[in-house]
N, C-alpha and C positions, 0 to 999 in steps of 0.2 A: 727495582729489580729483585730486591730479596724479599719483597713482598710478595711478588710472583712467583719466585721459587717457593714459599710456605707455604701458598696458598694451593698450588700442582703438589706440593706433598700432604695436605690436611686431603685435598680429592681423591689420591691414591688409597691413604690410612682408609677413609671414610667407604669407598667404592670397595674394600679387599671385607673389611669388616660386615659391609650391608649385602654379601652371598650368598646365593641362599646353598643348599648343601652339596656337594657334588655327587656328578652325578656315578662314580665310581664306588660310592656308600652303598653299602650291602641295606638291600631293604627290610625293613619290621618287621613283624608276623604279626599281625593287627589280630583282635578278636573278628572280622568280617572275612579276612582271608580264611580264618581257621574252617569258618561256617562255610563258606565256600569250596574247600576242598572236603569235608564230611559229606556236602548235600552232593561233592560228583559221585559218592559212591552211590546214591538212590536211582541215580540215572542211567536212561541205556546211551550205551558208546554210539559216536556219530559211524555210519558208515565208512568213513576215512579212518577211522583212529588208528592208528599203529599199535602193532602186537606186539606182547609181553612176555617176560618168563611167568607171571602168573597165570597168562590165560594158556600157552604152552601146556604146563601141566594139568589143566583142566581138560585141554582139548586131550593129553595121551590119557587122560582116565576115559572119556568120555568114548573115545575112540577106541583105541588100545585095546582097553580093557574091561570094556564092555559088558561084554558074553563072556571069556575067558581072561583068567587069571585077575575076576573081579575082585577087588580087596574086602568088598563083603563077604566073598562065599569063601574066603581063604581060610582053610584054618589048622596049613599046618607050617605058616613060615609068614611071621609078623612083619618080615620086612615088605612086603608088597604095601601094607594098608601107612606104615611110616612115612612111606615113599611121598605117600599123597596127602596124609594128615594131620594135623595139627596133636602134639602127644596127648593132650587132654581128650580129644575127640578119635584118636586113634585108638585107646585105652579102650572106650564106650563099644568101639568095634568091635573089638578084638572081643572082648568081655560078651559080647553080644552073639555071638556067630549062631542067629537063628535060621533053621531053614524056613526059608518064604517063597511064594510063587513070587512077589513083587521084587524087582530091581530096586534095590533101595539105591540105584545112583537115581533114579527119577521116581522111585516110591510106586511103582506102576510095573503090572506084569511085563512082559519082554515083547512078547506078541502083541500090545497095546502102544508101543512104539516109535513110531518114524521119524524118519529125517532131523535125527537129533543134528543142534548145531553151537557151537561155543561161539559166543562176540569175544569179541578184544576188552579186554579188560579195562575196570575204572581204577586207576592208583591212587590215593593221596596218601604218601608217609609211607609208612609200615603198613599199612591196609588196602587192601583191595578186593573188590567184589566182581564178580563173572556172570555174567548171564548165559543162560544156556535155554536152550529154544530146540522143540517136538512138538510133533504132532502126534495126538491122541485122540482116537474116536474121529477124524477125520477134521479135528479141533486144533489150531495152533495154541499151546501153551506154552507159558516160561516161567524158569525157575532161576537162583541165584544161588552160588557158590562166593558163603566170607570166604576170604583170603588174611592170614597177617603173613608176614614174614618174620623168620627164625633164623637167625646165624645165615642170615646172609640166604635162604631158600626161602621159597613162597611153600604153605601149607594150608589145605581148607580146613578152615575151623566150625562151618558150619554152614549149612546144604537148607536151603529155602526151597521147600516145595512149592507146584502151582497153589494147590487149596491152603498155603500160608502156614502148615507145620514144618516143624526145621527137627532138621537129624537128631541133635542133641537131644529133643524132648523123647522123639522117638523109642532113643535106646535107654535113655538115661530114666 
């Protein structure tokens, strides 16, 4: 009898020992997860994807303020271009205030165009990226708005044009 009983408690010991982890274990951050949330920013959002406060603030620049009270053509009250930029790239702005025929929110005169459109945003982390979609010349193009986040706000850090120049180089 007391063999039986040693031998249901060496099974117990042996069965509690040989678990594998549970499943309440907070998981890893593997080097392949990392690369996998970097590569959703290259990509565009599924048509389902749920909207964000990043892409939010895209769409009120894009929309909003468009034509008026663009944070490009501002130049007598900084807080407009803060609102939306990241301080490094708000700085380039501000610094910048050239008059241009070209809407530098799409780098492209105003009358050139249409049917702008924001997608939902890609997140991973602190970062995220915006697609943003016109037509121009009767041509669907798209462009991409970086995003990090700052004290808890999203800010664009830098503005991908169609033909692949970015804001930054732009002004700077």
């Amino acid at each position: 009898m007391n063999l039986v009983k040693l031998t249901g408690i060496i099974l117990v010991i042996l069965s509690i020992s040989c678990q594998t982890k549970s499943k309440t274990e907070a998981p890893t951050n593997s080097a392949a997860e990392k690369v996998d949330s970097v590569a959703l920013l290259t990509k565009r959002p599924s048509a389902d994807a749920p909207r964000s406060a990043a892409d939010r603030l895209v769409r009120a620049l894009y929309f909003e303020h468009r034509k008026e009270d663009n944070p490009f053509r501002e130049a007598k009250d900084r807080a407009l271009v803060d609102q939306f930029f990241a301080k490094a790239t708000a700085d380039l702005i501000w610094k910048s205030q050239k008059s241009s025929k070209a809407n530098m929110l799409f780098n492209a005169p105003d009358k050139t165009v249409e049917k702008p459109w924001v997608l939902p945003a890609n997140v991973a982390g602190s970062k995220a990226v915006v697609f943003v979609t016109f037509v121009q010349q009767g041509k669907p193009v798209e462009m991409r708005c970086e995003m990090e986040q700052q004290a808890g706000r999203w800010r664009i850090t830098d503005i991908i044009y169609p033909d692949g120049t970015r804001l930054t180089k732009l002004l700077g």
